[in-house]
Structure formats: C-alpha cells, structure tokens
C-alpha positions as CSV (number, residue, x, y, z in Angstrom):
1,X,-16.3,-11.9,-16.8
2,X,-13.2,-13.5,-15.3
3,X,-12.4,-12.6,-11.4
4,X,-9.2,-12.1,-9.7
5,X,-7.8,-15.7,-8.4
6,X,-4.7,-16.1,-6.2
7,X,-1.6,-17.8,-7.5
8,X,-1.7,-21.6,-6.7
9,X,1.9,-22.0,-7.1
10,X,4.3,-21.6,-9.7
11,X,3.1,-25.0,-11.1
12,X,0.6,-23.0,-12.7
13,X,0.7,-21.8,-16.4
14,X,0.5,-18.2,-16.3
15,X,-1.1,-16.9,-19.5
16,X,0.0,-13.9,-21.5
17,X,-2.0,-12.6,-24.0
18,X,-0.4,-11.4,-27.3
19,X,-2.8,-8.8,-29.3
20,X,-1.7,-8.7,-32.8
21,X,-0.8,-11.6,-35.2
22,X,1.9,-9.9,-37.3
23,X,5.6,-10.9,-37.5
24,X,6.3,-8.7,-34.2
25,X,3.4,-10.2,-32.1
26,X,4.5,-13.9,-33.8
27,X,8.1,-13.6,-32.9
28,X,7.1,-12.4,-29.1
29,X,4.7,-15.3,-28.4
30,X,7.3,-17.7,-29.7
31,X,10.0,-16.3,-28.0
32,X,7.6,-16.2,-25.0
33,X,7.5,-20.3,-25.4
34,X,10.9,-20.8,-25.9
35,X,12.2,-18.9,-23.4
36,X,10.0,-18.9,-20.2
37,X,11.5,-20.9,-17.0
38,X,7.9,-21.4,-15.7
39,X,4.5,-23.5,-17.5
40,X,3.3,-20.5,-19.6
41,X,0.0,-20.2,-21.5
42,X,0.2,-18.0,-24.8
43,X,-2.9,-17.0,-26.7
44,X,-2.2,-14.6,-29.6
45,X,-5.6,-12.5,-30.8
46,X,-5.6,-11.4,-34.7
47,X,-8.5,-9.0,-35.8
48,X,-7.9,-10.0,-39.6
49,X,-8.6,-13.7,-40.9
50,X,-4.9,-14.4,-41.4
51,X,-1.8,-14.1,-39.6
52,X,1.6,-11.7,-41.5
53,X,-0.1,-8.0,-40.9
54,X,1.7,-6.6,-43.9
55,X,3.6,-9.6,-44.7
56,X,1.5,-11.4,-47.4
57,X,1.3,-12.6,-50.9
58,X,-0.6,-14.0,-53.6
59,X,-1.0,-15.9,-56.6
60,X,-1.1,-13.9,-59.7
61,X,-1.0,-15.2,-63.3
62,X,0.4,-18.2,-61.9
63,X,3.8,-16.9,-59.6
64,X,3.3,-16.6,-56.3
65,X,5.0,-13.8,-54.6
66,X,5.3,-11.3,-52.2
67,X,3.1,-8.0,-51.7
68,X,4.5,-7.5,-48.2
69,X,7.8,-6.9,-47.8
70,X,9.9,-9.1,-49.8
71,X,13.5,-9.0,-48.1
72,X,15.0,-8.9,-45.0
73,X,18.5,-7.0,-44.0
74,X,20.7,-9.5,-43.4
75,X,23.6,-8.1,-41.9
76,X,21.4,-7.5,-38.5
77,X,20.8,-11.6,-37.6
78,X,17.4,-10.9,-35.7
79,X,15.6,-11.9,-39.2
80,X,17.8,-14.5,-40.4
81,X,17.7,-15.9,-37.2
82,X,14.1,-15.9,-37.3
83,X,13.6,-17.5,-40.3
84,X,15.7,-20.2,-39.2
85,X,14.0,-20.8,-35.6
86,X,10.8,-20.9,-37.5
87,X,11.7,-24.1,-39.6
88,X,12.6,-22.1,-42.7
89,X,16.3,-21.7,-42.4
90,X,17.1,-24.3,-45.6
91,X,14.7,-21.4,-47.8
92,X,16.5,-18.5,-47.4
93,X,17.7,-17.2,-50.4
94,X,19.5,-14.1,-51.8
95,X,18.4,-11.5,-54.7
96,X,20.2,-12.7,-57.9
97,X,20.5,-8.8,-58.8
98,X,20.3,-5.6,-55.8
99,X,21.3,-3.1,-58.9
100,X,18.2,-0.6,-58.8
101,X,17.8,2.7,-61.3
102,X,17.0,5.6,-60.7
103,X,14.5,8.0,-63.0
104,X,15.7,11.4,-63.7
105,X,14.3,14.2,-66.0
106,X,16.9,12.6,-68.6
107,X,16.1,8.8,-68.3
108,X,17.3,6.2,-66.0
109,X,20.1,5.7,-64.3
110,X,22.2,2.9,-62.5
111,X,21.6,3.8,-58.6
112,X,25.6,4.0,-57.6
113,X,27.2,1.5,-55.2
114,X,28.2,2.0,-51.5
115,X,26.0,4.8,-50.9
116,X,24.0,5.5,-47.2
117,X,20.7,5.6,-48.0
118,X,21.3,7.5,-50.9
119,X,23.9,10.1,-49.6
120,X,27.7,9.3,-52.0
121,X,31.0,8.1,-50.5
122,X,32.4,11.1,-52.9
123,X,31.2,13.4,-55.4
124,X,32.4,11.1,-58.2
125,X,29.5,9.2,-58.0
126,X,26.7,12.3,-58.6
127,X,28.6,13.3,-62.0
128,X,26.2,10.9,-64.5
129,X,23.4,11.8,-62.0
130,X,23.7,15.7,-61.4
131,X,24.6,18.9,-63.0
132,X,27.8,19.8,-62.7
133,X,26.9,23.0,-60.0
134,X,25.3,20.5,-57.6
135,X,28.0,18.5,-57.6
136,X,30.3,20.7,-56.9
137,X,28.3,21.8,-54.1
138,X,28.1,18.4,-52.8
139,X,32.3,18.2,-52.9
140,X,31.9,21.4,-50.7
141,X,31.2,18.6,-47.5
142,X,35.0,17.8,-47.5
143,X,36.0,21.1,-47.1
144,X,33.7,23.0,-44.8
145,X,33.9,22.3,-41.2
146,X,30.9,20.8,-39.3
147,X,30.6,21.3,-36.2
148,X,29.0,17.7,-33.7
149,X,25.1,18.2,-33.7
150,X,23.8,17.9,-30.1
151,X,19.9,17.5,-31.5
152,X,17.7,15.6,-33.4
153,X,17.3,16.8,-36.9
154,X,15.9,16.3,-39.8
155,X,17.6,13.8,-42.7
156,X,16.2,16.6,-45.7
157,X,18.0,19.5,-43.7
158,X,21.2,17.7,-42.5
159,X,22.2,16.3,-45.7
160,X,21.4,19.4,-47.7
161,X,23.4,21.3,-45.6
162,X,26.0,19.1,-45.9
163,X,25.7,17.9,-49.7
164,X,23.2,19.9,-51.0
165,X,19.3,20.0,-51.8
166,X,19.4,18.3,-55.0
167,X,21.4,14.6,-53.3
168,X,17.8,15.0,-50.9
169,X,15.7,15.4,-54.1
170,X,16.8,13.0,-56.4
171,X,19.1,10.2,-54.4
172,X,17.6,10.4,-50.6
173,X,14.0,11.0,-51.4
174,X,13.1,7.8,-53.6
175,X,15.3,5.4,-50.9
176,X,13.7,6.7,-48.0
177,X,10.3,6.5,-49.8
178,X,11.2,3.0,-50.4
179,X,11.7,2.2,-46.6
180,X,9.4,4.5,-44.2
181,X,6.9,5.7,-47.1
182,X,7.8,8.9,-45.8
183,X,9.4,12.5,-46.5
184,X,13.4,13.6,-45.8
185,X,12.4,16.7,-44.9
186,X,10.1,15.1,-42.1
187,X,12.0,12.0,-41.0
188,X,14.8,11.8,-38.1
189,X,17.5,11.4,-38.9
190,X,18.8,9.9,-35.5
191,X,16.1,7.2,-36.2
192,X,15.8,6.6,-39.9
193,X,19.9,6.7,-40.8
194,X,21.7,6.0,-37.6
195,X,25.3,5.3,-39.5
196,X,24.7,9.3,-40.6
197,X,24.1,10.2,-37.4
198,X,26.8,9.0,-35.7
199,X,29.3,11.4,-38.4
200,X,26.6,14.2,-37.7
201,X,26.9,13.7,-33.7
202,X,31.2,13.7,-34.3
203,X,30.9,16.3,-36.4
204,X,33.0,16.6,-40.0
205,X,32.6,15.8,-43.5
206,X,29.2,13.5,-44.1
207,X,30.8,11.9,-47.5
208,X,33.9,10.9,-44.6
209,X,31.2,9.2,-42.8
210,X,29.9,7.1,-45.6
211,X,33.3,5.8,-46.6
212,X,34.1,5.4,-43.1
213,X,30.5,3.2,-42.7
214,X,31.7,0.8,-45.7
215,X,34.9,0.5,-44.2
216,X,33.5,-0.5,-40.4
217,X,31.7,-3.3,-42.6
218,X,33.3,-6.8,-42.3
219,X,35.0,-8.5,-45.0
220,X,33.2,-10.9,-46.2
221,X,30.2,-10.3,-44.5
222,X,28.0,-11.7,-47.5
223,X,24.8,-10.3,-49.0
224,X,23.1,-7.0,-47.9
225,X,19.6,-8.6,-48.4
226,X,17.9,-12.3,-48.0
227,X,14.8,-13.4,-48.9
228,X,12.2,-16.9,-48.5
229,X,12.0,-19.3,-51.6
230,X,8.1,-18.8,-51.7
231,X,8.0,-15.5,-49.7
232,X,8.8,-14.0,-47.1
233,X,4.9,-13.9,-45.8
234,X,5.7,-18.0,-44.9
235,X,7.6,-16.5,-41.8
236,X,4.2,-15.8,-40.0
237,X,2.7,-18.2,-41.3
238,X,5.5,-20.7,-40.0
239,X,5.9,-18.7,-36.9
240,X,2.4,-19.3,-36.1
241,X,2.6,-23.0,-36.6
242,X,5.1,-22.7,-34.3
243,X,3.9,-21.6,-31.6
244,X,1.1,-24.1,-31.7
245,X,3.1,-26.7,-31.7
246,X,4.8,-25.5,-28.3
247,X,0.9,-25.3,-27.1
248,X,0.1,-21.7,-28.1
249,X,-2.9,-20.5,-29.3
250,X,-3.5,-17.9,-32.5
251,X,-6.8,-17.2,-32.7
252,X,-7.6,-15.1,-35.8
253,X,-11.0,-13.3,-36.7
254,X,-10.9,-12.1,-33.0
255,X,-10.3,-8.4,-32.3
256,X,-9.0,-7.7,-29.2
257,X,-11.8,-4.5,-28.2
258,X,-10.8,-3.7,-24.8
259,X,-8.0,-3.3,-22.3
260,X,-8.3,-3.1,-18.2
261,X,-6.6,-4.1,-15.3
262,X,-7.9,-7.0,-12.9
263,X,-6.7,-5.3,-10.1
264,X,-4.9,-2.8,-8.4
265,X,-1.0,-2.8,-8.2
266,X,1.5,-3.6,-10.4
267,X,1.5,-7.3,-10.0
268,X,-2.2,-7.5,-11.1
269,X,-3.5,-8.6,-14.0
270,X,-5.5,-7.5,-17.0
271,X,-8.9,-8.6,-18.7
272,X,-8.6,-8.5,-22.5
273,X,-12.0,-8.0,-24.0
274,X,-12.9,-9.8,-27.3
275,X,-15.9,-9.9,-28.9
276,X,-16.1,-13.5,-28.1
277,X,-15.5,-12.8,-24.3
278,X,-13.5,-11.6,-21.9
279,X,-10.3,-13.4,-20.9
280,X,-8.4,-13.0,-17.8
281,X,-4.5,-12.6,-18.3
282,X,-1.4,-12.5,-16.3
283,X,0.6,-10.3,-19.1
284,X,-0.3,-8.5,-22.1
285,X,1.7,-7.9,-25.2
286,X,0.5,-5.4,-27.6
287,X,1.7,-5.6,-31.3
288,X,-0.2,-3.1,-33.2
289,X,-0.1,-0.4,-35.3
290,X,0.3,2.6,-33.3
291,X,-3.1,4.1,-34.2
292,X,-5.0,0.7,-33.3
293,X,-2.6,0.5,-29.7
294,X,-3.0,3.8,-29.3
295,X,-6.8,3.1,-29.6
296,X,-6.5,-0.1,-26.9
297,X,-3.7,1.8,-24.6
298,X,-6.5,5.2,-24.3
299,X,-7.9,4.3,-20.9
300,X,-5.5,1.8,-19.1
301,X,-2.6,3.5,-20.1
302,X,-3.3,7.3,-21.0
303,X,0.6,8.8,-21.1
304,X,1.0,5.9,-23.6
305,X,-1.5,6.2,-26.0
306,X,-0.9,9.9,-26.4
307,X,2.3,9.0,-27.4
308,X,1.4,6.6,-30.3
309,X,-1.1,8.9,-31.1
310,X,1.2,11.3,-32.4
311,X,2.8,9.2,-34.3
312,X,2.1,9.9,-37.9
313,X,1.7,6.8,-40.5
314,X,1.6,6.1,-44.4
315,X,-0.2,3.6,-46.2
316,X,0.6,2.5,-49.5
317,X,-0.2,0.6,-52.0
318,X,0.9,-2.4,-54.0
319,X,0.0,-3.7,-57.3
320,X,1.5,-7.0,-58.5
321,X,1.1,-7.1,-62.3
322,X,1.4,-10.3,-64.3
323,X,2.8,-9.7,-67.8
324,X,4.1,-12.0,-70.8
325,X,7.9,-12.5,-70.4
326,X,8.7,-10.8,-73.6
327,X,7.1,-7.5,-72.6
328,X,9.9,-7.1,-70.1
329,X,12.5,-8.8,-72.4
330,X,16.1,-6.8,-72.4
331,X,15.5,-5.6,-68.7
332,X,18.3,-6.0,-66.5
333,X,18.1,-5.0,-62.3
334,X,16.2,-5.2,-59.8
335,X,13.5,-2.2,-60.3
336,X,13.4,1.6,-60.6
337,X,13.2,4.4,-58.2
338,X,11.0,7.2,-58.4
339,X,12.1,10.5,-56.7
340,X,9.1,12.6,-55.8
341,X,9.7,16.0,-57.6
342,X,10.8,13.7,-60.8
343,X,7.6,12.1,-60.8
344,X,5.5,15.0,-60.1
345,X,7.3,16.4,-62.8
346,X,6.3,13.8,-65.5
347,X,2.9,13.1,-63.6
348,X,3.7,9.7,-62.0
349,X,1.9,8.7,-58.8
350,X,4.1,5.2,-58.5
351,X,7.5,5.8,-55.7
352,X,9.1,2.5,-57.0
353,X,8.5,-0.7,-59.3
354,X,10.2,-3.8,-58.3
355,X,10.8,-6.3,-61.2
356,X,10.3,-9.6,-59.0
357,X,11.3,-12.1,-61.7
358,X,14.5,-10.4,-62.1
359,X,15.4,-10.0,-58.4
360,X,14.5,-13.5,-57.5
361,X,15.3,-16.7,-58.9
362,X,12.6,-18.5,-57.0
363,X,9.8,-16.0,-58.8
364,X,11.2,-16.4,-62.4
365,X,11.3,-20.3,-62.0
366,X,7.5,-20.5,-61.7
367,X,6.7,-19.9,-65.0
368,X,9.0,-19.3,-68.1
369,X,6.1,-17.5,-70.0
370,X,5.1,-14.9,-67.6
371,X,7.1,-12.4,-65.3
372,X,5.9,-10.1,-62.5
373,X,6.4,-6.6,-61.4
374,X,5.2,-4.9,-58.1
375,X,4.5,-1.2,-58.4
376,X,4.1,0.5,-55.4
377,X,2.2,3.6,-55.1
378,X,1.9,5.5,-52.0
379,X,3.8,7.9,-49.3
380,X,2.6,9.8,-45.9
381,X,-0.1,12.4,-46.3
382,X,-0.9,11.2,-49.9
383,X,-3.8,9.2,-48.9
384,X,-5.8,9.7,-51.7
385,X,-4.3,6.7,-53.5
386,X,-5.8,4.2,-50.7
387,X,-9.5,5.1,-51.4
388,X,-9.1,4.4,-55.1
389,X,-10.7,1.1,-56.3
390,X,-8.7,-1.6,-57.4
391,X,-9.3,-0.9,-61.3
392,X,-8.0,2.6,-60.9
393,X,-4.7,1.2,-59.1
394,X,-4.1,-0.9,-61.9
395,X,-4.8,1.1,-64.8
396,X,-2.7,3.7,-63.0
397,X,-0.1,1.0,-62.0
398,X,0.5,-0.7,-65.4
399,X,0.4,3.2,-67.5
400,X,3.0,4.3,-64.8
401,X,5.5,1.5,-65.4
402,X,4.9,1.3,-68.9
403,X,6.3,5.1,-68.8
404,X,8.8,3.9,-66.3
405,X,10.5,1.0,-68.5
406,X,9.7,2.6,-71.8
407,X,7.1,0.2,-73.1
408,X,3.5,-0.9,-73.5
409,X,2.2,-3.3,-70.8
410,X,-0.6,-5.7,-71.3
411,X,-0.7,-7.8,-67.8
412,X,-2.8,-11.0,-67.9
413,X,-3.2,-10.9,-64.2
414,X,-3.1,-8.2,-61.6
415,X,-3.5,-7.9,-57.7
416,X,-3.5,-5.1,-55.2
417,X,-2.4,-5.2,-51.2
418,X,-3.1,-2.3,-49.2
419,X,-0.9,-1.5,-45.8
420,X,-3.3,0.4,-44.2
421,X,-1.1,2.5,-41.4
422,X,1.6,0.1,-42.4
423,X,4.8,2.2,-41.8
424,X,5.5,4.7,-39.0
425,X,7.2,7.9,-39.1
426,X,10.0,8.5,-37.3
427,X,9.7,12.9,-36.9
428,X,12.3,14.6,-35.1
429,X,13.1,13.3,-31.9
430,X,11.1,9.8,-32.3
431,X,14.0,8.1,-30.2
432,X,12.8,10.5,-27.4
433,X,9.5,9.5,-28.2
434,X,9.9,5.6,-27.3
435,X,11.7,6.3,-24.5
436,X,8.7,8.0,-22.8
437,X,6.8,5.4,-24.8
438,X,8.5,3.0,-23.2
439,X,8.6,4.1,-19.6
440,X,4.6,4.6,-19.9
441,X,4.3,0.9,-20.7
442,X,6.6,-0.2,-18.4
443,X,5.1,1.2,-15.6
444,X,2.0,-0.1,-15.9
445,X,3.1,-3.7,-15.1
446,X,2.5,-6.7,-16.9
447,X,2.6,-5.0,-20.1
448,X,4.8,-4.7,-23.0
449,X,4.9,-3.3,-26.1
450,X,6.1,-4.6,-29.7
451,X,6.2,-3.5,-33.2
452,X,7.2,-1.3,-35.8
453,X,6.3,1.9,-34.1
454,X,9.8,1.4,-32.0
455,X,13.2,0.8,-33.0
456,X,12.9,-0.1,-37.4
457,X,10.3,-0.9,-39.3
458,X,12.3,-3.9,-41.1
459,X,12.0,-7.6,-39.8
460,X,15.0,-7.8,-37.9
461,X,14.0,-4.5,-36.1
462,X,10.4,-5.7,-35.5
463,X,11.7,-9.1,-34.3
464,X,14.2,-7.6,-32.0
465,X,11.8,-4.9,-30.4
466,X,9.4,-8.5,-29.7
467,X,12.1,-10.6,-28.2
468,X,12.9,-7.4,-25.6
469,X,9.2,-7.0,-24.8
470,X,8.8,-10.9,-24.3
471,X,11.9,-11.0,-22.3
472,X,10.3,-8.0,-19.9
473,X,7.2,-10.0,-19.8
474,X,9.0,-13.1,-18.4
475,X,11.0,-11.0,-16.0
476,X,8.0,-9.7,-14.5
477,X,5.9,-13.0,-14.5
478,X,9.0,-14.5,-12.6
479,X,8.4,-12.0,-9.7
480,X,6.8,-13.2,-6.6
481,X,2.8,-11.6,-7.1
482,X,-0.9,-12.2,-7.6
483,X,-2.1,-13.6,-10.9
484,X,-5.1,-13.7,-12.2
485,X,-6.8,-16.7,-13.8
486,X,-9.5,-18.1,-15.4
487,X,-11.4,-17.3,-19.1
C-alpha cells in the first residue's frame, strides 16, 4: 500500500498513470513525455496482452491486414500527425479506390460523390438510386423554408424532414452504420454530422448546406482518407515503443481494478489498484471504454460514472476472409454498403464488406494469388451476433458476401475480431453529455479523461481528446501542491 509523501522539490518525477493501452491512452502518455516542463514518470496499464484496443490485425492466408479500423480522416491532422510523431510518417499511404456501392432491392449501385454522410448536394444524384416520388420529395428541401433549430435532434428525423425517409433508409443508414455502428434515428446529429448541423442551426435548405460544405473545402486539399503500409494497428504498436524510449512504461496483462484518492483536496493524489499492487500516482488518465470507466469512475467519481454509464455502445464484428484472386476477378471499388431495411429484406446480417486488396495497394502486393475481404457484421442493440462462435461468423460472413458480389466464395483462410463496446453512441444531446462529463472529471483533480466516448470515435478525434486531457494533466502537475510518491 503506498502512503502519502510530501513533494521534495520539483526535481522530482511526478508519475501519472495512464489506464488503457489503446491509441487514445498511447497518444496521451506520449504527449505527456513530449510535452511536460518537469521530470515526469508515465506508466500506462493495459488489461489485454497487447496494446491497439480495437486497432489490430492479422495474418490470414498469407496478407496481413487490418481488422481494426483501417483508415484515418485525413483532412483533420491530429492522425496524420500522429503517425508521423510515432516514426511512421514515410508509411502512410492513400486508398487506390474510395468508390463504395451501395445494395438496393434492384442490385448495386455506385455510392454518389460529394455527399454528407450520405445526405445529396441535389436531387440529381438520388434518380439511379430512388423512385421517382422520393426524389421529388427530397427536391422539396430547396423550396420549403426551415426555420434555425435551437435543439439537439436526431440525424433520422432532421434529414427526413428535410429530404425525406427513404435518403435516411437507404443512403444515411449504411454510412452511419459504417462509422458509429449505430441507428439515424437514435444518433445526434449535433455530434455525429456537425457540417449538417451547422445548416440545421442557420436554418434553410439541407441540400444548400452540403454544397455549401464541399465548397468551404480547400482546393487541393488532397485525399479524404490515409492509411499505414502494413496497418494502421502499427500506430500503437509504434506509439508504445515510443514512449518507452522517452522512459515510459506500458505494462500489458495488468488491469487497472481500482481507483481512490491518496488524500484529501484537490492537489492529492490517487492509488491505482492492479492486481499486481497498488501504485501511488500524482495524475491519472483514464482511456477506456465508457462502460469499463464508468466501472473504475463509480466510487471516486460518482457524477462521472453515471454519466458514461448512460452511454449506450455497439459491438461488432469482423471477419477477414481469404479467397483465391480469381473468385473476386472483375471487381472494381472499394466494398459495398448494406442499408439495414435492404438487408433485412433479403435476410443479410452483414452492414458492409470491404474489399481490402482493392482499396489498398500495400494488401494486394502481398500475394498475387490470394485477395482479402473484411465483412463486418454488427450494429447497437443487435448483440446477438457477438455470442456466435467463430464458425457461425464465417459461414454467415462468406454466404452473405457471396450474395453481396453475386458469386460463390471458397476462402482458404478466415479470421474474426470482435470490438466488444467498441463504438459509442452519441443520443440526443451527447455534446451536453461531455460537458457535464467533463466538468465531473475536472473537478476531481488530478484526473483526466480520454477516448472515444468524447468528441469522434475516428483517430484524429481520439488523439485530439488525449492530447487535451494530457495537456490538463500537465497544467495541474505544474501547480504548487502535495504529491504523492512511492509504488
């Protein structure tokens, strides 16, 4: 049990403990290293074996590849700046194709250009996609006058208001699945599709927003996505290195079981409870999940854990499935989109399939006899899918996209990933929610909080969220005040 000590001087390294070894708790103890004024001790606790959280990959019939998330946004440089502090910056790459389809009752269809998460610059672009009443319901949005929202709403109900239910059904559904795993009708839209809040908060014509969002974009301002040349799970992994080499620790296998404070007042410190011991700490950060911070935030920090609590979260599923090249031969793009009442229709349970060789050039150069797909299977409050055994994940995985691309698949390798409580959802009023979130944490002193549950669940969002909560941590350490010290 560690003790209380007083501060011998600002000669000595005050430690901060980081708990969580994904890309958000990563990114805060590096920035933590790089950034303090003062000798600083980091030790970062991971539960699992490994660091990456979600961010991972594997080997399968030979091609390595992601089954995490496999690109970052890079028009937002928190990522790309990432990647580069961390030692990868000569691997970043770009998709060779971003041109997705999208299944309809009729077949599939190119997903059109230039749209806001699924919502058209003009009505134009729904005519190969829609019947002719729901489009012209959708041109209705030029004419009929909208008056600024003051409130949080939902994305399902704003845009079908504005363009009509069937752009939610069959255009915002599948991208929004793709992202947050989640539901239009459920999401926020302040949160999930800021660009369509902003026109919704002015008021007007959401189309006029849309056109007005492409136009705001700079020219030139290069590709929409990047990735890693061998994944985009090395950015933990090279993140963690890292931070050793600055003197850090990143202990994995070591579940951080217990929060308290060693002290009273704000300046005191905490005792982090492993099962290998208890370790005294000057600062904590906490880069969970929000169930498992929720869990770790119950006593110390009650206001805050109810918060993340309430936060709902999907899992979902990914299958990686290795085929021979020819099976896949005459495929063009970058995968297929499923929306939700489409594939109910036709008894699908995959949201998307991702054809990695075709997207990236680094995947297809592995092997020339063998490509790989990712079907990804999965959305909130469908968690029946997660308790399935890996056998019925493939056999469902490889019969699905079979279906999907119109052909029989006979993979000669196969994995599965599962992000368990891997993506937030942002409800109504979430913004609200991290606000209060954040004051909670905040005024407990000495603690900071990181991850997904916050701002985006994309890199760049993630890493941004773990610089802020690093820079709050240093603020605070640089304060006159009692540490704590000691293991």
């Amino acid at each position: 049990m560690s003790a209380p000590a007083p501060d011998p001087g600002p000669d000595r390294p005050a430690r901060v403990v980081v708990v969580g070894g994904g890309v958000s708790g990563l990114t805060a103890a590096h920035h933590l290293l790089t950034r303090a004024g003062r000798p600083l001790q980091v030790v970062v606790h991971e539960a699992a074996g490994r660091v990456g959280g979600v961010l991972q990959r594997a080997e399968v019939g030979g091609v390595v590849l992601d089954l995490g998330a496999e690109s970052l946004l890079a028009r937002r440089p928190e990522a790309v700046d990432l990647v580069r502090e961390a030692g990868l910056g000569d691997d970043l790459v770009h998709p060779a194709t971003a041109s997705a389809a999208l299944r309809l009752e009729d077949g599939l269809h190119p997903l059109p250009a230039g749209t806001v998460m699924g919502v058209p610059a003009s009505p134009e672009q729904l005519r190969a996609l829609l019947p002719a009443a729901d489009v012209e319901r959708a041109a209705q949005d030029e004419e009929r006058p909208a008056a600024p929202l003051e409130h949080d709403v939902s994305v399902g109900a704003h845009v079908a208001d504005r363009v009509g239910r069937a752009v939610v059904d069959r255009l915002v559904e599948p991208l929004l699945g793709g992202v947050y795993a989640g539901h239009a009708d459920r999401l926020s839209l302040r949160a999930t599709v800021p660009a369509l809040w902003r026109r919704a908060a002015a008021g007007g014509s959401l189309m006029a927003g849309v056109r007005e969002a492409a136009a705001a974009r700079p020219a030139g301002a290069g590709p929409v996505f990047a990735g890693v040349a061998g994944g985009v799970a090395r950015l933990p992994e090279a993140l963690a290195a890292a931070v050793r080499a600055r003197g850090g620790e990143v202990r994995t296998g070591t579940p951080v079981t217990g929060l308290e404070r060693d002290g009273r007042g704000a300046d005191a410190g905490w005792r982090v409870r492993t099962a290998a011991g208890t370790l005294a700490a000057d600062a904590v950060v906490v880069a969970l999940p929000a169930p498992a911070a929720a869990r770790l935030l119950r006593e110390p920090v009650p206001a805050a854990a109810a918060e993340l609590a309430a936060v709902e979260t999907a899992s979902v599923v990914i299958a990686a499935l290795a085929v021979p090249v020819d099976q896949l031969s005459g495929l063009t793009g970058s995968g297929v989109l499923v929306p939700p009442v489409v594939g109910a229709a036709a008894g699908l349970r995959v949201k998307a399939l991702t054809l990695s060789a075709s997207k990236w050039a680094w995947v297809a150069a592995q092997r020339e006899d063998v490509a790989v797909l990712r079907v990804s299977l999965g959305r909130a409050g469908e968690d029946e899918v997660l308790g399935w055994d890996d056998q019925r994940v493939l056999a469902t995985a490889v019969a699905d996209a079979g279906a999907l691309l119109e052909r029989e698949l006979r993979p000669v390798d196969a994995a599965v990933a599962r992000w368990v409580d891997g993506l937030p959802q942002y409800a109504v009023g979430h913004l609200d929610r991290v606000a209060r979130l954040r004051a909670a944490v905040a005024g407990a002193g000495r603690l900071a909080l990181a991850g997904s549950v916050l701002d985006g669940v994309g890199v760049p969002a993630c890493a941004a969220a773990a610089r802020a909560a690093a820079d709050a941590v240093l603020t605070e350490l640089s304060e006159p005040a009692g540490c704590t010290g000691g293991a």
